[in-house]
C-alpha atoms as one frame of an Amber mdcrd trajectory, in Angstrom:
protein
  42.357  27.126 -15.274  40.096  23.975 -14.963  36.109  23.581 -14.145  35.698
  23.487 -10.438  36.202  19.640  -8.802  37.050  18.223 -12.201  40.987  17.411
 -12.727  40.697  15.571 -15.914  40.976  18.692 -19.011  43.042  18.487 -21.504
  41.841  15.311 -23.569  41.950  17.529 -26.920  45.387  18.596 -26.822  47.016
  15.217 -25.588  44.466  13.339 -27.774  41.956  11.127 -25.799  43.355  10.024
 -22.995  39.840   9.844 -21.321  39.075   6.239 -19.244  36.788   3.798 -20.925
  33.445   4.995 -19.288  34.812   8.660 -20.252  34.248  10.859 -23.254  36.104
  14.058 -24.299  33.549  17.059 -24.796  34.788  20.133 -26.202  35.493  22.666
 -23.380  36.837  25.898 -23.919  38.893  27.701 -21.166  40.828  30.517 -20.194
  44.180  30.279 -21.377  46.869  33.016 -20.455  44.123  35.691 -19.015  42.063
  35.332 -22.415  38.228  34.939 -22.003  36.550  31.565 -22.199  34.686  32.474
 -25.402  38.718  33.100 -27.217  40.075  30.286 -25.300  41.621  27.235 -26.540
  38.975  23.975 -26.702  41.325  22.076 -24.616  38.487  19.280 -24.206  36.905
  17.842 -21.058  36.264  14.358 -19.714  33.618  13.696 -18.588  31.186  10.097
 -18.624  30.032   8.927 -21.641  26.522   8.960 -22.690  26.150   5.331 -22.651
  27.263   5.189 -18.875  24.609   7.502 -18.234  21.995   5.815 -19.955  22.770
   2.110 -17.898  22.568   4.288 -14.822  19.670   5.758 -15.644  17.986   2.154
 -16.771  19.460   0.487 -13.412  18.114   3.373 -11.394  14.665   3.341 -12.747
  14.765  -0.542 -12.162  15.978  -0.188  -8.900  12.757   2.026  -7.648  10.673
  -0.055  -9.618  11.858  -3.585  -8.176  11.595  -1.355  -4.308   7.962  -0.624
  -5.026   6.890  -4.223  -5.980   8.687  -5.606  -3.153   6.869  -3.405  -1.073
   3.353  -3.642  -2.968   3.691  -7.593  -1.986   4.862  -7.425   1.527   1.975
  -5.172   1.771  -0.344  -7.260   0.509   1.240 -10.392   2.177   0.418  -8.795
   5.722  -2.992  -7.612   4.356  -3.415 -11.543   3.754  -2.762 -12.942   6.644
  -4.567 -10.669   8.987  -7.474 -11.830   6.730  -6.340 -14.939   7.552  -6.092
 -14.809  10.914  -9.542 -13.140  11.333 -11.016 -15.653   9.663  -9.219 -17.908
  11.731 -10.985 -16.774  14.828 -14.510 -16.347  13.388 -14.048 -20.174  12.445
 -12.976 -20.953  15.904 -15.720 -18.494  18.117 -18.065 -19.991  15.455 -17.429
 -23.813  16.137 -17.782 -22.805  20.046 -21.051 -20.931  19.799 -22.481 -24.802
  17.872 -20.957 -26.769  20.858 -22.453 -24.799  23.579 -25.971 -24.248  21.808
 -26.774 -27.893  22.870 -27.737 -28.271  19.479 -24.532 -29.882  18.010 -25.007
 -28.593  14.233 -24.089 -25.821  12.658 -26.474 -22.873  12.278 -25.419 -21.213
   9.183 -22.337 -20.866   6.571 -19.302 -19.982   8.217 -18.161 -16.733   6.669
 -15.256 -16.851   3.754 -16.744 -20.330   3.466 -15.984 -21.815   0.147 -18.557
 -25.270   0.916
């Protein structure tokens, strides 16, 4: 018999005929009625431990290149709402001087950097 949803046993007996990203693991099975633990180790392949160690590294990557993207889109937005806000304290600001009568300013404008 074979491991549930895996076709590819046998890589003992035939002698590795496992893919390139594969590796044969010993794997003993039921041969003829006998129990596992008498079976045959008729080998198993299965990925090797050096494809699962680049997936690992790209998926770790992955999540940490999503989160920075977000952190600065977040941060971006954050930005220029400040922006903006300042924008229109500059503006109401520069109205409020005109219509005073007195025609200068009567304090720093806020975020300021003069």
């Amino acid at each position: 018999s074979r491991p549930d949803g895996y076709a590819r046993i046998g890589c003992h007996t035939t002698g590795c005929s496992c893919p390139w990203f594969d590796q044969c693991y010993p794997g003993q099975y039921k041969v003829n009625g006998t129990r596992a633990q008498d079976g045959a180790d008729v080998g198993v392949c299965s990925l090797a431990v050096w494809v699962l160690v680049i997936e690992s590294v790209l998926l770790i990557a992955a999540i940490l290149v999503s989160a920075l993207c977000v952190r600065f889109f977040i941060i971006r937005r954050q930005l220029y709402r400040s922006t903006e806000r300042n924008m229109k304290m500059r503006v109401s600001h520069s109205r409020d001087a005109t219509t005073s009568g007195t025609g200068r300013d009567t304090g720093p404008i806020p975020f300021d950097s003069d």
